[in-house]
N, C-alpha and C positions, 0 to 999 in steps of 0.2 A: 442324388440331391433333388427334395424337393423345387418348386417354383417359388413356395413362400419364404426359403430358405437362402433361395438364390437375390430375391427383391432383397430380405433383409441385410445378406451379407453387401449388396449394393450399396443399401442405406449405409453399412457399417462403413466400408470403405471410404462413403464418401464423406460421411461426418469427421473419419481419420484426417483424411484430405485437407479439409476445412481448419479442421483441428491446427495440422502440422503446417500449412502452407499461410495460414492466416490470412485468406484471400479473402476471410469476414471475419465480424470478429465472434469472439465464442460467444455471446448470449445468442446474436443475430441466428448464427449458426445453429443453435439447438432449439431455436424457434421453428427454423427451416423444415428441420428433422420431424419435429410433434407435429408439422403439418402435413407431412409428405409421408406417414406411417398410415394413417387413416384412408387416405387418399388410394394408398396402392393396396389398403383391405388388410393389413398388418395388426392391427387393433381397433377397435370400437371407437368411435369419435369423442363419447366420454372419457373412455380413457386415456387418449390425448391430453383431457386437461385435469387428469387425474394428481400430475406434481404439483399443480397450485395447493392443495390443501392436505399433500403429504406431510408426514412427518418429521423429513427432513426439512422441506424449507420450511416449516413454520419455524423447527428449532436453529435454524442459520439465522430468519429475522428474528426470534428475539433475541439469540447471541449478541447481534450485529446492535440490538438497542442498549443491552446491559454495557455493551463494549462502552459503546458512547459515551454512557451517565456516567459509569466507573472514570473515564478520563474525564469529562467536564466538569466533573463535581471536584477533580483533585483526588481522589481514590486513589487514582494508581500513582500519583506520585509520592504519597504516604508511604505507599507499597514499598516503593523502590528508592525512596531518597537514603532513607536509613542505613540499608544493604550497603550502596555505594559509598559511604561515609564509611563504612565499616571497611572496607575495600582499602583504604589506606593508598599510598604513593606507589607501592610495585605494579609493573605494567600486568606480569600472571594476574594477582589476587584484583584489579581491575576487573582485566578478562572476565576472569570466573562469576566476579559479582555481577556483571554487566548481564551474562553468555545465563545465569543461571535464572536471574530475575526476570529475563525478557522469556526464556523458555518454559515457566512457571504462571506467568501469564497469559503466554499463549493456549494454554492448557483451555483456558474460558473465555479469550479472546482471539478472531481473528489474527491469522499472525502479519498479513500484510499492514494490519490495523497499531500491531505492535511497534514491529518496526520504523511506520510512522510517527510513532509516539517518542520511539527511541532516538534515531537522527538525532532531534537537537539537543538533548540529552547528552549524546554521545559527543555533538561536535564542541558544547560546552567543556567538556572532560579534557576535551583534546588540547583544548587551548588555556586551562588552567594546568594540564599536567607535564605537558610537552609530549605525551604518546600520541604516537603516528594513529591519523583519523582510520588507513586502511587495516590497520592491525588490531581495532577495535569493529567499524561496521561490519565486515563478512562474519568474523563468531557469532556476533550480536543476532544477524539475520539467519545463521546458520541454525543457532541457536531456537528459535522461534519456531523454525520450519520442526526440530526436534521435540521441542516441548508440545507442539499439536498432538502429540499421541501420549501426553501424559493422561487424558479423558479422550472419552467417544464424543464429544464436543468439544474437540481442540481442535477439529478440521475436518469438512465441507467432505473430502472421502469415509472418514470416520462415520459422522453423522448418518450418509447416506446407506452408510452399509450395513446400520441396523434395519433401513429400512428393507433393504432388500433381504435380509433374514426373513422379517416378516411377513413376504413376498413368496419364500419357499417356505414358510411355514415352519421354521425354525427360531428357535426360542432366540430374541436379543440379548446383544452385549449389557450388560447394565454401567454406568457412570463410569466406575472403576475399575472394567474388566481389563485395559489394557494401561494402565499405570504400571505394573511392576516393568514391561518393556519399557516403556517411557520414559522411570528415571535411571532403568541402565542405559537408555540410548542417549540420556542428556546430559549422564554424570560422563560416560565415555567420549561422545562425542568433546566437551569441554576440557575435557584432558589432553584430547587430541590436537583440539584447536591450539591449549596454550603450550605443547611439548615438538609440537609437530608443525601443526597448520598455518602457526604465524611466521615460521622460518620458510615457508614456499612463499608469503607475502612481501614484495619490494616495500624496502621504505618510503613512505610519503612523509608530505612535506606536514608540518604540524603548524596548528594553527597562532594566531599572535594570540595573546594575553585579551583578559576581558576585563568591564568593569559594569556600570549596571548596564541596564539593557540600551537604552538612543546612545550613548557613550559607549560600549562596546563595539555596537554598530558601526559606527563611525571611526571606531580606532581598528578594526579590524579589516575593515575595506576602503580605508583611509576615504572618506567622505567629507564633501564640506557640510560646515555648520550654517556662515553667515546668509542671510538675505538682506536683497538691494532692491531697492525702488526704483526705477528707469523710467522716465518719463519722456514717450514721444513727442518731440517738436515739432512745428509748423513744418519746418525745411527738413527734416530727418529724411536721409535716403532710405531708413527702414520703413518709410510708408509704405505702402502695397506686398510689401513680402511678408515671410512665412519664415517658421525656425527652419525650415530645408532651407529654403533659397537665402536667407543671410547666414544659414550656417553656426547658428547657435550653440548648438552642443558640440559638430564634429571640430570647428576650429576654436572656439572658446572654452569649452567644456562647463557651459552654462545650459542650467537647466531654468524653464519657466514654468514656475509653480502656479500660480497664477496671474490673470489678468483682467485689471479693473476698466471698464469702462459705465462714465455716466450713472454710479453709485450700482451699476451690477457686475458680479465677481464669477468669471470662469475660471476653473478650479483646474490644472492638466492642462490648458487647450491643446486641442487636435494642433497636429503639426503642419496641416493647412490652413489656419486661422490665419485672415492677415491682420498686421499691423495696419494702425490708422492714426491719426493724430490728435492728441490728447491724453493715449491710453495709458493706465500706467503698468510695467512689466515689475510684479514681484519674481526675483532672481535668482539664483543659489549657487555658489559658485565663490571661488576669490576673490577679493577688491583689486588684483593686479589684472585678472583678466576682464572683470568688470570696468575698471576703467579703459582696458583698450578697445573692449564691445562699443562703452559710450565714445570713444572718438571715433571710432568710424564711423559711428551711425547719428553724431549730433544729437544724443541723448544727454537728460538732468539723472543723474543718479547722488544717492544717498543711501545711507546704510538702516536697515528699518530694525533688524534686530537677530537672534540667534533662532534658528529653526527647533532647538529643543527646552526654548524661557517660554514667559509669555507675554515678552514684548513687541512681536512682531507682528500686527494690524493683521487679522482676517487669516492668520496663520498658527494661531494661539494654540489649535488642537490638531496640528502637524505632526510629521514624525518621519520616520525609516523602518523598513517593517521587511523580511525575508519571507518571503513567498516561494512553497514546496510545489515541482508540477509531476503529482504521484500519478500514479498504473491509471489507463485510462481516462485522463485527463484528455479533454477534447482539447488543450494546448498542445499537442502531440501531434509531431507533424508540420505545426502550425510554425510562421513567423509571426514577433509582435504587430507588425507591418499590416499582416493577413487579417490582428485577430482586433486591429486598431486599440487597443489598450488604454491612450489616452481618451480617444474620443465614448468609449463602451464605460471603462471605470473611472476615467478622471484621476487619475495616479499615473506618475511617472517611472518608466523603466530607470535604473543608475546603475547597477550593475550585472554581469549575469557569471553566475560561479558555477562551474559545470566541474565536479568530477573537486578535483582539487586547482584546478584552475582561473583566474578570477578575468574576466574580462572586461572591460568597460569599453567606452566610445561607441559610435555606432554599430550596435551587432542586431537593428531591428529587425535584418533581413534571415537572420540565422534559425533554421529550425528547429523547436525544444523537443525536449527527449525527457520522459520521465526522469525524476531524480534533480533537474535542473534547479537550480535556485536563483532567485531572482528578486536582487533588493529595489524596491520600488519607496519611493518618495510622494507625498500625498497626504489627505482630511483622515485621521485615523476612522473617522465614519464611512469614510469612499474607499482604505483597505479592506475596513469589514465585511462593506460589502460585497467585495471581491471574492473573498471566501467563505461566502455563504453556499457558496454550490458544492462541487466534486472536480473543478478543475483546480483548484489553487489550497494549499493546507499554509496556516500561519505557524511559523515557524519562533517570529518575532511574540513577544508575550506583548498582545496590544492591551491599552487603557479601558477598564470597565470590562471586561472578560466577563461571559457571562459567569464560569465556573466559582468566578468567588461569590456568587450568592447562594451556591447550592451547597447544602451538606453533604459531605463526603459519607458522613455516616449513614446518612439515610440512603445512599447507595449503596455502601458496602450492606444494609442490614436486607433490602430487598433481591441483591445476590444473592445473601448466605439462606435467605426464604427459600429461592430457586432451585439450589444445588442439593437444598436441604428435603426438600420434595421430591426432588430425582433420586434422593437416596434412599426415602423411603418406598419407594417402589413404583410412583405414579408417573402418567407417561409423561416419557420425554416433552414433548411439544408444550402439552399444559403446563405442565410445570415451570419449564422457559418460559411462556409468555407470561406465568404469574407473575415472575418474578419482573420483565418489561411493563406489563400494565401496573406496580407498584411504584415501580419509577416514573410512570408517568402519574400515579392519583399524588405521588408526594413531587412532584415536579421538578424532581430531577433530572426528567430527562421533559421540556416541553412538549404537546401535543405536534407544536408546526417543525419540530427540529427531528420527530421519528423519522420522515420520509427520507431526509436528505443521511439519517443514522445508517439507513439499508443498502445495502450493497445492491441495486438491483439487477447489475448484470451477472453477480452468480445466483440470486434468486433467480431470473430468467435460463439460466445456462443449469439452472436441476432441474425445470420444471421442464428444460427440454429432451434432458436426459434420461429419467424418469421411464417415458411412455419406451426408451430404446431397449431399456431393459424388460422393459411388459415383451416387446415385440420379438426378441432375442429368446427369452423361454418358448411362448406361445407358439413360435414357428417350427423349434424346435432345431433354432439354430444353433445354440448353446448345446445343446448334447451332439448335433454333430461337429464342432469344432472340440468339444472333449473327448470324445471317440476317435477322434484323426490323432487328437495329442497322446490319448491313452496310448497308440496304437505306437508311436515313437517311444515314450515311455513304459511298454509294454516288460513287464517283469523288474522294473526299477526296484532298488528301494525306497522306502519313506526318507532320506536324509536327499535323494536325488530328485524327488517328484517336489520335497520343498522347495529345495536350489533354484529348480526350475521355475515355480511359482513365482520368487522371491525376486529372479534378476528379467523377469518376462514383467511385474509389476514395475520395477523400475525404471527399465528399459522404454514402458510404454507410456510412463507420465515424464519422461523428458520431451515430448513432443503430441501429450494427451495433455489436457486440465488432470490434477487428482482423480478428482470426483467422475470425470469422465473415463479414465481408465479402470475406476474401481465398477462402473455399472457393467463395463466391457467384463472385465475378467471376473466378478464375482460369482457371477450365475455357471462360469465353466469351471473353474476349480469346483465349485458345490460339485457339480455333475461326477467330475474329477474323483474327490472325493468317496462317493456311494461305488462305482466302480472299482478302486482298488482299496475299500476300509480303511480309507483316512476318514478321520472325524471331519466331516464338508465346512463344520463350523469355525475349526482349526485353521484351512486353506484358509475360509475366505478370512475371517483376521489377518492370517499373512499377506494377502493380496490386497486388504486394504491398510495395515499400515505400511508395507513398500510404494505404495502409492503415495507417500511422502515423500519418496528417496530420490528428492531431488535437487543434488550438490553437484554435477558434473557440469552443468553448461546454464547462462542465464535463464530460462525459456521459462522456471517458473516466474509469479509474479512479482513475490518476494524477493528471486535473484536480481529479477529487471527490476526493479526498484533499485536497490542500493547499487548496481552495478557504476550506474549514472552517478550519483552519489561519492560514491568511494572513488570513485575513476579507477577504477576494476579489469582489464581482458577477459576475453576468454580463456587464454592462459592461465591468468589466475584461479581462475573455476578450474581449470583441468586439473591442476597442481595440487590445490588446495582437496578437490570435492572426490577424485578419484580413491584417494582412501576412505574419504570421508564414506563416499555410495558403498565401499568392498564394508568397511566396518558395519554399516546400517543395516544391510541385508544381514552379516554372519550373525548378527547379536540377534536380529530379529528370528531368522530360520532355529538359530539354539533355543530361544527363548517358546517358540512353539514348539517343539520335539520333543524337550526336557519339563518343561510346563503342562501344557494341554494335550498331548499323544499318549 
């Protein structure tokens, strides 16, 4: 064993490390890596920053912009309203419709991206049909994770693993090379789910009946409507305190929407604001508890109007709004306490639904977890602003959205420009971003809304993976890690050296990103490959679509999303995902042997 051989397997191990132990998170981590490869003489300092203008991430960012425009503009839900209707009252033909459309999208979208999409979707269904929420999200999200290998742009390992073909100088996959796996994996997998997979599922609890959107709201997390006027007196013991210290919401279950003093209006206040006299407390809450607030504290109250009319003074363009806290979300971790919520966005917390559980009253000190939901109260301007960034997704359909001024079709026509490019032969990249800078000259997708469209922690997390792959050939550490495997495999057959590929890829993205296990293992199966007259090109497709096959425990992003969501186990994932992973590999291993060998 060389010395550059020994550095790089360092690097390899410790990126694993990082990987599997999450002691950073993965973009940070693969920043770490492209820095620390040059450093130790591994590859040239250029090519460190060679993933920035790879192939791969240009085509994740413009995926990641089409994604976008397609959902804002109302695209995909043209897509998908239809299907579901079609779908009729049986919980299977649900499933299928649900399990098929989100897997068929995922094809050209993100599938984290989908399943965000899907959620409300789904929780809608749940509560118009009476099926159980978790007998619908895990196919759904299952689903998604399958459909990514319906295109070589259905997912972040796919993508890249053209690039690394053209890395060894091997001819790429083109658009449709792995579709015919795809819709065996997605028609199988969906049969599974609905014959098999929902019977290892417990039933949950379904949701109440809906009607429009502030009236659902509210009938489903049994919410008040009215607001009250309080007006601080001279003698009011509530001078100098604060809604902690007289205890507002935990013993009244009064929220303060806002508060007027001397013709100017704080919107939320912080829950250290004190009272003073004169001010006047807009309310939210019941008239029975509101009058016993007002006798303790020597308060005027009166009733100002209904929080969803527009009778009520300075509250006219109020609401109730569910707020999603998806992968990555720097609310993770976090208490609302920590992250001051009222005094940052000026909206109030009212309830927090975690899983299938709904809790209210003081839980500001509780940590959120991807998946959580969190109905807050507030200026429908001061929720938007809340989820302008990447911690918070709206879940609630708020007023003036921007997507209805966009044409759907002028989305749908600068997709089918894109895919239509790819299919004629021209590269990847270009092609995607024509199809992204079409949405942005017809403005479907805003100039200021791309940034916040991009994923940038998997755009950072290839551009770091990337240079590990340069460094892995160059060292010549990939041909000795396929020469030690050869040497185990030594006289196999081709149905054994697949198997092997097949449960070594899936084995190593339970506890790799995708995209990171495919840079690992691609370059050794090639190697693999030329030594025992497998087609190298064959492996590495198998190693990168096992590199999806991830249904056995949360740790992709996708599972950790809905996991929180659904109120899920890991039991459920064993149950559910262990045939799930045996079926994915066999379909996959037949499908190269009898296909491409």
């Amino acid at each position: 064993m060389s010395y550059d051989i020994a550095l790089t397997l360092l690097v390899l191990a410790a990126a694993i490390f990082m990987f599997v132990s999450e002691i950073l998170r993965v973009d940070i981590a693969a920043i770490l890596i492209l820095l620390v490869l040059p450093w130790l003489g591994l590859i040239e300092p250029m090519e460190a920053f060679a993933g920035l203008s790879s192939n791969a991430v240009i085509a994740v960012m413009a995926v990641m912009i089409m994604g976008h425009g397609l959902e804002a503009s109302g695209a995909t839900g043209k897509l998908t309203g239809p299907i579901i209707e079609l779908a009729g009252d049986g919980e299977n033909r649900m499933i299928s419709a649900l399990a098929v459309t989100s897997g068929f999208l995922s094809a050209f979208m993100q599938n984290i991206g989908v399943v965000a999409l899907y959620l409300p979707i789904i929780r809608r269904i749940s509560s118009k049909t009476g099926f159980s929420l978790k007998k619908l999200l895990m196919p759904v999200g299952f689903a998604a994770l399958l459909g990514g290998n319906l295109t070589m742009i259905g997912s972040g390992n796919l993508i890249i693993l053209n690039d690394l073909m053209m890395q060894q100088d091997k001819d790429p996959f083109h658009l449709f090379s792995v579709t015919p796996v795809g819709i065996v994996l997605l028609l199988i997998g969906t049969i599974y789910l609905i014959l098999m997979g929902k019977k290892f599922l417990p039933e949950g609890k379904v949701l109440q009946d809906e009607e429009d959107k502030q009236k659902q709201l509210v009938r489903d997390w049994n919410l008040e409507t009215s607001i009250f006027r309080c007006r601080v007196l001279e003698d009011s013991p509530l001078i100098g305190q604060t809604q902690e210290s007289s205890r507002m919401w935990a013993d009244f279950g009064l929220v303060l929407t806002a508060l007027e003093e001397e013709g100017d209006v704080k919107y939320a206040p912080w829950r250290f604001t004190r009272f003073f006299e004169g001010q006047n407390l807009l309310v939210l809450g019941t008239e029975k508890k509101i009058a016993e607030f007002a006798r303790n504290f020597s308060l005027e109250y009166v009733k100002a109007g209904e929080c969803m009319d527009k009778t009520c003074e300075n509250l006219e363009v109020s609401g109730y709004a569910e707020l999603l806290i998806p992968p990555g979300s720097d609310f993770t971790g976090r208490s609302l306490r920590e992250l001051a919520v009222r005094k940052n966005y000026s909206i109030n917390p009212i309830k927090l639904i975690r899983g299938e559980k709904v809790i209210s009253g003081d839980f500001s000190d509780f940590k959120m977890r991807p998946g959580d939901i969190l109905v807050f109260f507030g200026l429908i301007e001061n929720i938007k602003k809340a989820v302008r960034g990447e911690d918070l997704i709206a879940l609630t359909s708020l007023s003036e959205k921007k997507k209805k001024s966009r044409n759907p079709w002028l989305a749908f026509s600068a997709f089918a420009v894109s895919i239509l490019l790819v299919i004629l032969g021209f590269q990847l990249s270009l092609s995607l971003f024509t199809g992204a800078a079409l949405m942005l000259i017809t403005r479907t997708v805003p100039l200021k809304e791309i940034y916040d469209a991009i994923d940038w922690q998997t755009v950072f997390l290839l551009t770091g993976l990337i240079p590990l792959g340069t460094a892995m050939q160059r060292s010549g550490t990939a041909e000795f890690l396929a020469s030690r495997l050869l040497e185990v495999l030594a006289g196999s057959p081709a149905p054994i050296i697949l198997v092997t590929v097949a449960l070594l890829a899936s084995f190593l993205t339970l506890f790799m990103s995708n995209v990171a296990s495919t840079v690992v293992l691609v370059p050794l199966v090639m190697i693999m490959g030329e030594e025992t007259g497998i087609d190298p090109r064959s492996l590495a497709l198998l190693a990168g679509i096992c590199a999806s096959n991830s249904f056995l425990l949360p740790t992709h992003q996708v599972n950790a999303f809905f996991m929180n969501a659904g109120d899920y186990s890991s039991r459920d994932f064993m149950k559910v995902g262990f045939p799930m992973t045996v079926l994915y590999a066999g379909v996959s291993v037949l499908f190269i042997y009898f296909i491409f060998l």
